[in-house]
C-alpha positions in Angstrom: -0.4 63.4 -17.4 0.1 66.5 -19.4 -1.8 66.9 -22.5 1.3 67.3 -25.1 1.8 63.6 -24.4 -1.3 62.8 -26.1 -0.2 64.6 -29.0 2.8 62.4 -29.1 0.6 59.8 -29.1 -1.4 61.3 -32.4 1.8 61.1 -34.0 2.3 58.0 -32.9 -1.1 56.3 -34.3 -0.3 57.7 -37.8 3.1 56.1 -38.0 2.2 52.4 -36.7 -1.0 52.4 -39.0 1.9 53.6 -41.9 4.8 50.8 -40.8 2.1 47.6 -40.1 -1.4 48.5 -42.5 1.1 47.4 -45.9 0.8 43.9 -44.8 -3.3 43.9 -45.3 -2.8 45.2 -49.0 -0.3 43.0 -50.4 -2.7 41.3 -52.4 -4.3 44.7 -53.6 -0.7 46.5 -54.4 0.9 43.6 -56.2 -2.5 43.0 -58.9 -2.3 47.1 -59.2 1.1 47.6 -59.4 2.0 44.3 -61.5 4.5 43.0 -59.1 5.1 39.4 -57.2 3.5 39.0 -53.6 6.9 38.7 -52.6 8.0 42.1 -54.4 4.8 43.7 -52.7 6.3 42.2 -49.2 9.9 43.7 -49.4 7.9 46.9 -48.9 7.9 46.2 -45.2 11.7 45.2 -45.2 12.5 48.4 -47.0 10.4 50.3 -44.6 12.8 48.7 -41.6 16.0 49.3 -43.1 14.9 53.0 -43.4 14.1 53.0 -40.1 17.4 51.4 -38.9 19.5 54.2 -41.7 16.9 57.5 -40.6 17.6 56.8 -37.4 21.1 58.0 -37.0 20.7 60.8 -40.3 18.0 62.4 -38.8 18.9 62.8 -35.5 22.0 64.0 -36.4 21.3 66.6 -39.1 18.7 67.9 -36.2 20.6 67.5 -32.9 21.0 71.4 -32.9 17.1 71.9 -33.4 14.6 72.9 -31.2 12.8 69.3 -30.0 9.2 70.5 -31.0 10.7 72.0 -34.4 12.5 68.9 -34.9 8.9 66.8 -34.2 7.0 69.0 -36.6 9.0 68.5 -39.2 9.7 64.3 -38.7 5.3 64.5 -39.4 5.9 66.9 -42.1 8.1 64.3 -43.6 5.8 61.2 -43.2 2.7 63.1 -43.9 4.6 63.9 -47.7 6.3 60.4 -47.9 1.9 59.1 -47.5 1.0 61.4 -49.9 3.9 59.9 -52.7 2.7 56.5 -51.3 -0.5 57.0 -52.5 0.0 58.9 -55.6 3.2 56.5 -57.0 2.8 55.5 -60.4 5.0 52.6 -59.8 7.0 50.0 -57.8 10.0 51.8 -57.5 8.3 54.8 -56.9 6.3 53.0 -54.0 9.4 51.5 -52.5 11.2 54.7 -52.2 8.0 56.8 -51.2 7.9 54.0 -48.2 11.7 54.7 -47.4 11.0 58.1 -47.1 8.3 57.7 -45.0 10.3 55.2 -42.7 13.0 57.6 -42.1 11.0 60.0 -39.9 9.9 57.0 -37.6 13.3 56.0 -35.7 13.8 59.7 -34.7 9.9 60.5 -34.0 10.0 57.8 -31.6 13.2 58.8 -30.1 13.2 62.2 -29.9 9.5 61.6 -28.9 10.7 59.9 -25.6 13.0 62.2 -24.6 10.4 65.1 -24.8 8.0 62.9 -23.0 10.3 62.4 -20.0 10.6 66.0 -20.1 7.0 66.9 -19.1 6.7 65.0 -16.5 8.4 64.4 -12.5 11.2 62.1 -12.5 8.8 59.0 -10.6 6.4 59.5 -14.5 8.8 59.6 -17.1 8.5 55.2 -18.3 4.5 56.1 -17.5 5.2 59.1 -20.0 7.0 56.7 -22.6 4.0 54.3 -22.2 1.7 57.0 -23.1 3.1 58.1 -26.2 3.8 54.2 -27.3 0.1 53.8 -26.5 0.0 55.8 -29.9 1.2 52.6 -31.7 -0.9 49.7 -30.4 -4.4 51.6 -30.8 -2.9 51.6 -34.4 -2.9 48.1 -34.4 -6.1 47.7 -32.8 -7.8 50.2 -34.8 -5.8 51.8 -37.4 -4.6 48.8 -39.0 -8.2 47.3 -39.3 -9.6 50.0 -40.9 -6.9 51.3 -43.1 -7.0 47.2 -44.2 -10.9 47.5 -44.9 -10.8 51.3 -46.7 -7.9 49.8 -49.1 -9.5 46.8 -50.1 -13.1 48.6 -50.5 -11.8 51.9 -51.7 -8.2 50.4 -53.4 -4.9 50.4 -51.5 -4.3 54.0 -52.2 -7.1 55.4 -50.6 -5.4 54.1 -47.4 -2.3 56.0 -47.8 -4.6 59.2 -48.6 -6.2 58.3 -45.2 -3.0 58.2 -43.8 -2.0 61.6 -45.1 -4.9 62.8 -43.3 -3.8 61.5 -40.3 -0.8 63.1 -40.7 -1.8 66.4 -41.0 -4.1 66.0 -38.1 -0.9 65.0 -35.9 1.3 67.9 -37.0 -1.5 69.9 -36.1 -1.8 68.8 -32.7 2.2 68.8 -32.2 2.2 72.3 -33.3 -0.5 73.2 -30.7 -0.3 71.4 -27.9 3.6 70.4 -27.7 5.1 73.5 -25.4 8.1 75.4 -26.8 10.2 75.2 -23.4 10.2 72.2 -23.5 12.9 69.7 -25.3 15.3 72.7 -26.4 18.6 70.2 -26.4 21.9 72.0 -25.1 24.7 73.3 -27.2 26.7 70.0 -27.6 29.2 69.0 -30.3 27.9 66.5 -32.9 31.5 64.3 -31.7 30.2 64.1 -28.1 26.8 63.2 -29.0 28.3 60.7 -30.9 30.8 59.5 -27.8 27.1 58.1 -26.2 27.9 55.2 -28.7 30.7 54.0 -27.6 30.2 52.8 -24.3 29.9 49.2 -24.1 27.0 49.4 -21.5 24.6 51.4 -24.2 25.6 49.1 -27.0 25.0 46.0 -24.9 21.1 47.7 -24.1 20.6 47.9 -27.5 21.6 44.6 -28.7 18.8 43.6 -25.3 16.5 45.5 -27.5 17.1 43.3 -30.5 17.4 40.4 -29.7 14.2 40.9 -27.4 11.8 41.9 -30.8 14.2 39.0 -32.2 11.7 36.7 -30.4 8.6 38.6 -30.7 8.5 39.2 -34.1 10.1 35.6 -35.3 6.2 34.5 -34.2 4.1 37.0 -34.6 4.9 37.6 -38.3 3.8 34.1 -38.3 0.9 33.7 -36.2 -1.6 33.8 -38.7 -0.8 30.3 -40.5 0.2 28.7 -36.9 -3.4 29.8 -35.6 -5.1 28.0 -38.9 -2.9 25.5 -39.3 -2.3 24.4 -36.3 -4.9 25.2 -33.9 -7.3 24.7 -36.9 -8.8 28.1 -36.9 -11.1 29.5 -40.3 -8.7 31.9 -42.1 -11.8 34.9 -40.8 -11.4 34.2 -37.5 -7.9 34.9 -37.7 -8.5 39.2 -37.7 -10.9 39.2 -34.4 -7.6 36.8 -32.8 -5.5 39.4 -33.8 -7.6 42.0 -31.7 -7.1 40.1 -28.8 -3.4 40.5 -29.3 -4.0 44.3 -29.9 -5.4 44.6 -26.6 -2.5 43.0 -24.9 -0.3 45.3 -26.2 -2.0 48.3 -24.7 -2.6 46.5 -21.4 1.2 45.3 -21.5 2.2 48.9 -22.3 0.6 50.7 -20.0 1.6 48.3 -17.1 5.1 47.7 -18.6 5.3 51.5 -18.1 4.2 51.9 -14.4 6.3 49.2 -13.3 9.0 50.8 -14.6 8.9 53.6 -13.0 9.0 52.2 -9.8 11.2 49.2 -10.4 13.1 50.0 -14.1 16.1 47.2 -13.6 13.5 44.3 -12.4 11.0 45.2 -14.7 13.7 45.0 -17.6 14.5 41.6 -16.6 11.2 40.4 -15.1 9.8 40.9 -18.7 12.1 39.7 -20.6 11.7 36.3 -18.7 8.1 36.1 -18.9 8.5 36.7 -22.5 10.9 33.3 -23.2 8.2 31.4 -21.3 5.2 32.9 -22.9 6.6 32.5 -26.3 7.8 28.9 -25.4 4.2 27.9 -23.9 2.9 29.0 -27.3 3.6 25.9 -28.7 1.8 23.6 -26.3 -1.5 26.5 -26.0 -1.6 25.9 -30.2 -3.2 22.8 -29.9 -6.4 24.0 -28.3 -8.9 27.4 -29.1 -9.2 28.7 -25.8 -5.6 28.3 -24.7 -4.3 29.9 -28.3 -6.4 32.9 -27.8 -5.2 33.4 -24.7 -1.5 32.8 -25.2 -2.0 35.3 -28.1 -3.4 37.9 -25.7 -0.5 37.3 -23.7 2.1 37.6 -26.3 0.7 41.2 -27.0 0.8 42.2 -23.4 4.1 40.5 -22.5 6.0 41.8 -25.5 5.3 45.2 -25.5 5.4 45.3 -21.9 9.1 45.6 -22.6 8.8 48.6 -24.6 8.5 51.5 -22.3 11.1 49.8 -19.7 13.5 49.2 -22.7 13.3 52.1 -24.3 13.6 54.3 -20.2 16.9 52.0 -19.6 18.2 52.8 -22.3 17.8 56.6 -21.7 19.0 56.4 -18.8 22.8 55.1 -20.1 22.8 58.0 -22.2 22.2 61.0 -19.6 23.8 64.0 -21.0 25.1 64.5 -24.6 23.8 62.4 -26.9 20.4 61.2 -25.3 18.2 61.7 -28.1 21.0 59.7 -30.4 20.7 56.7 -28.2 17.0 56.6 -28.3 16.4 57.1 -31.8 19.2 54.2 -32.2 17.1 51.5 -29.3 13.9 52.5 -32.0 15.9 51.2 -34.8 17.4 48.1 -32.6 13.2 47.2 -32.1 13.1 47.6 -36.2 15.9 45.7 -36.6 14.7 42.7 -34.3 11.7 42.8 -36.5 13.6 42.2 -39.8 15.4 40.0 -37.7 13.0 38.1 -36.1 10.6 37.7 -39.6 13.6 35.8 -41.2 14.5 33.7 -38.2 11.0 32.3 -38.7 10.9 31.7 -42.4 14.0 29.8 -41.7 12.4 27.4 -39.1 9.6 26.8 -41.4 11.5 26.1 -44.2 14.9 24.9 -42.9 14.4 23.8 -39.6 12.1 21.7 -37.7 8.4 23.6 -39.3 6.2 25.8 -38.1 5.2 24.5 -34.8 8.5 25.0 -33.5 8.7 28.6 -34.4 7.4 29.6 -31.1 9.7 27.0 -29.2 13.2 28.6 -31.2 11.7 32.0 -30.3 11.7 32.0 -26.7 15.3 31.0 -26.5 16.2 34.0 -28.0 14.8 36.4 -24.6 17.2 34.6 -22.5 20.2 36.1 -25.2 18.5 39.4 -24.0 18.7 38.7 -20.3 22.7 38.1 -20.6 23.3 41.3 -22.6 21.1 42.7 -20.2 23.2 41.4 -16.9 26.5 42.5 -19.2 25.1 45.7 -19.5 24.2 46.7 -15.9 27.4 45.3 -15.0 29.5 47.6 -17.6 27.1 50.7 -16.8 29.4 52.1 -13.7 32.7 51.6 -15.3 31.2 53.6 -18.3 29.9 56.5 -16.0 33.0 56.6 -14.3 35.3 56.6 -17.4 32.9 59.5 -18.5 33.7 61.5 -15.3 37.2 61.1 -15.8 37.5 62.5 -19.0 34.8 65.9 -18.0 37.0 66.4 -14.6 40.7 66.2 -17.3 
């Protein structure tokens, strides 16, 4: 695999240890900055919903730029947004440093995959995806960790200086390693680029995107009181779990990327079913050690198996103008299952039947993904074919 894909993948780390590291330090951020833990945690929903609004600015103020130009400045971005981060005097100076921040993530990752496919034959490009994403789950692995251990030794803005670093580093490496032929998008009006989202078949893929993190995320977020409340775990043993699902998520991704490029429509829905059933066995696997640990290792490998094979599909129902529109937007639609997903979980807990049942409500929501998923490869000729009729008018 070429070498510029691991530069993608620099980038990559810097922004998951950015989106996911906030959730170690609420504690540390809420005594400093004088705030509610529940203040402290709408730092991570305002970080999403910059995601889900930078997703469509950015791209679109930089359709007309040079692909590499347009990356270097997306980590120029985040490496400043860090920098506030760590030196805000206040909440609201926090919150809006972190919206900042979030708004180069949506078109990073987006503009990020189209560049990727770009470097490599047509039989590599989900592999190529895969690679960059890898980026993200050594975040979690390792990133995360640390950045969690450095803020509560060092204070919680000494992790955002850290991050800074990392950003740096990663613009850096874009600038040097990235090529410049590469990614250069073709002169295309900003109302045909838009066009890509109105085809039912696109918007169908992303709402498959959604409603697949939908389920992830409604039990991960909670997965640290399930595995201590239920499964009886000590609240230390909870972070060495939580490796175990880090290393699922770069075995899933990396597999979840290969399969794709041989098999992209199977793989789509062959994940997305092993997903309902893994979440939905999660429930039963609580009530011993061994079986939670596993089924946690699973989840990690099983959800972001779907990434890559997502993130290719949808790709592929954008060719021509527009492409890098569409992905930035199925980046946003993962974000926005997120948000989604969190809150579908507090509500079970608090509304519905408790926490044990999280896990059960989540993997009904995969098989919502499988039926936009059939709806979409079912409205996917219709759409080309409406599109050839209007270049051949």
């Amino acid at each position: 695999m070429p070498v510029a894909l691991y530069a993608l993948a620099a980038g990559a780390f810097g922004i998951g240890v950015t989106e996911f590291v906030i959730m170690g330090l609420l504690l540390e951020v809420s005594a400093d900055l004088g705030v509610s833990i529940s203040a402290a945690g709408l730092l991570i929903s305002g970080y999403a919903l910059g995601v889900v609004v930078g997703a469509p600015l950015l791209t679109t103020l930089t359709a007309r730029w040079p692909r590499k130009m347009v990356l270097m400045g997306l980590m120029a971005i985040f490496t400043l947004g860090n920098l506030a981060c760590a030196l805000a005097p206040d909440y609201g100076w926090l919150m809006a440093a972190r919206v900042l921040t979030s708004f180069a993530h949506a078109t990073f990752f987006g503009v990020g995959s189209v560049v990727a496919t770009d470097l490599v034959p047509a039989n590599k490009k989900a592999s190529a995806i895969a690679i960059m994403f890898t980026g993200l789950t050594v975040a979690n692995i390792l990133g995360v960790p640390f950045g969690t251990w450095l803020g509560q030794l060092a204070g919680w803005r000494s992790t955002f200086l850290a991050v800074t670093g990392v950003g740096l580093a990663a613009l850096a490496i874009i600038a040097l390693l990235v090529p410049k032929d590469h990614g250069t998008p073709s002169t295309t009006r900003l109302a045909d680029d838009l066009k890509v989202l109105r085809r039912p078949a696109l918007l169908l893929g992303l709402a498959t995107t959604v409603l697949s993190w939908v389920g992830v995320f409604a039990a991960f977020t909670y997965i640290a009181p399930m595995l201590t409340r239920i499964t009886g775990f000590s609240d230390a043993a909870v972070s060495p779990i939580l490796l175990v699902f880090g290393g699922g998520l770069v075995v899933g991704n990396l597999l979840g990327g290969r399969l794709a490029d041989r098999w992209l429509v199977p793989t789509v829905y062959g994940s997305l079913v092993l997903l309902s059933l893994v979440l939905m066995g999660l429930s039963p696997a609580l009530d011993g050690k061994v079986t939670a640990v596993a089924a946690v290792g699973l989840l990690g490998a099983v959800g972001f198996a779907t990434v890559a094979p997502l993130q290719m599909w949808v790709l592929q129902k954008a060719k021509g103008a527009g492409q890098s529109l569409a992905s930035s937007f199925n980046i946003a639609a993962f974000n926005l299952g997120n948000a989604i997903g969190a809150a579908l979980g507090g509500w079970v807990i608090d509304g519905g039947p408790g926490l044990w049942a999280v896990p059960l409500v989540a993997g009904l929501v995969p098989l919502g993904a499988i039926l936009t998923a059939y709806l979409s490869e079912r409205r996917a000729a219709p759409d080309v074919e409406a599109d050839c009729a209007v270049g051949n008018a």
